[in-house]
N, C-alpha and C positions, 0 to 999 in steps of 0.2 A: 259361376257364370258371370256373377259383376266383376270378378276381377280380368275375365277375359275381355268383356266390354269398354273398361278402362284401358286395358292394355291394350286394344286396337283405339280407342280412341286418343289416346296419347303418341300411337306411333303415325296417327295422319297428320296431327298438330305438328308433331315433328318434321315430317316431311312437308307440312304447307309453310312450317317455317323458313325449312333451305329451300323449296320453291319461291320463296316471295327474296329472299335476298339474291336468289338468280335473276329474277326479274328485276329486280330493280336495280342491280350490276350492267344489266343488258340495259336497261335504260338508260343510266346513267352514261355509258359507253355511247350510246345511238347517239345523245345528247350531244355530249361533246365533240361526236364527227360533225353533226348537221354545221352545231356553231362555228367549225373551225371551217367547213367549205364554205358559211355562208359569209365569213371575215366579220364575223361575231365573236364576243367575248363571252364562255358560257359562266353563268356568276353562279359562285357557291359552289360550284363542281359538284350539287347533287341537284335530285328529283324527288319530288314528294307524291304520296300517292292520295289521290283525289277519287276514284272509282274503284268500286272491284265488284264484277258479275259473273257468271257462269255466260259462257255464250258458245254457241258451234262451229267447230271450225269445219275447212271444206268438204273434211268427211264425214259430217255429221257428228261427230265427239264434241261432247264436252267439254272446255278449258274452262281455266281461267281468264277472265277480261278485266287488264287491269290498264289505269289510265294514269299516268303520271305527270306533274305540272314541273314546269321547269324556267330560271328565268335568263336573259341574255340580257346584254348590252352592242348596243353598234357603237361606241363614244366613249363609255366609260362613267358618263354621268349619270345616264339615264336606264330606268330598265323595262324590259318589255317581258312578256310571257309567253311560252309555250307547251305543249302537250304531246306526249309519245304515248301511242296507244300498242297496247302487247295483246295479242290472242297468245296464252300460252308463255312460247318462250321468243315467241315469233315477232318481230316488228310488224304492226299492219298498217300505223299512219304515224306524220309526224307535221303538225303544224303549228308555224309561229306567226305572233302578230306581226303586220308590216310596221317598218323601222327604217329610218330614214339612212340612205347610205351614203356613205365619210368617204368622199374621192382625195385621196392624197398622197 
C-alpha cells in the first residue's frame, strides 16, 4: 500500500510539474504580446512566479491561481513592473505600472 501512495504521489508532482511550465510558457507569451502592443520593451523575456493558490474558476472547480511578475522598459534605461495572473491555463489579468511614453 505505501508504494501505491508514492506512486500516485509522485505521478501528481509530475503532472503539477509540466503544469506549472505550461503556465508559465503561457505567461511568458501573454508577457511579451502586452509589451510589444503596449511599444514596451519586455526585459529578460521571462516571468517569475510570485503567488500560487487554489482558487475557483467560473464553474466552480478548482485550479490553480498563479501570479507571475514580470519587468518592462519604455526607454531602455529604466525599468518598471508588472503582473499576469492565470486561473489555470487561462489568462485572467494583466497589469503594468504606468511608464512614461517616448513619442518619436
Amino acid at each position: 500500500m505505501d508504494s501505491f501512495f508514492i506512486f500516485i504521489l509522485l505521478g501528481f508532482l509530475i503532472w503539477f510539474w509540466f503544469d506549472s511550465i505550461g503556465a508559465k510558457e503561457k505567461a511568458r507569451l501573454t508577457c511579451r504580446e502586452y509589451c510589444t502592443k503596449g511599444n514596451v520593451q519586455f526585459l529578460d523575456d521571462t516571468v517569475a512566479l510570485s503567488k500560487l493558490r487554489f482558487r475557483r474558476n467560473r464553474l466552480g472547480r478548482l485550479n490553480f491561481y498563479r501570479v507571475f511578475k514580470f519587468e518592462f522598459s519604455s526607454n531602455g534605461d529604466d525599468r518598471y513592473n508588472g503582473k499576469v495572473a492565470l486561473l489555470g491555463q487561462f489568462v485572467e489579468k494583466v497589469q503594468m505600472d504606468a511608464y512614461p511614453i517616448i513619442e518619436g
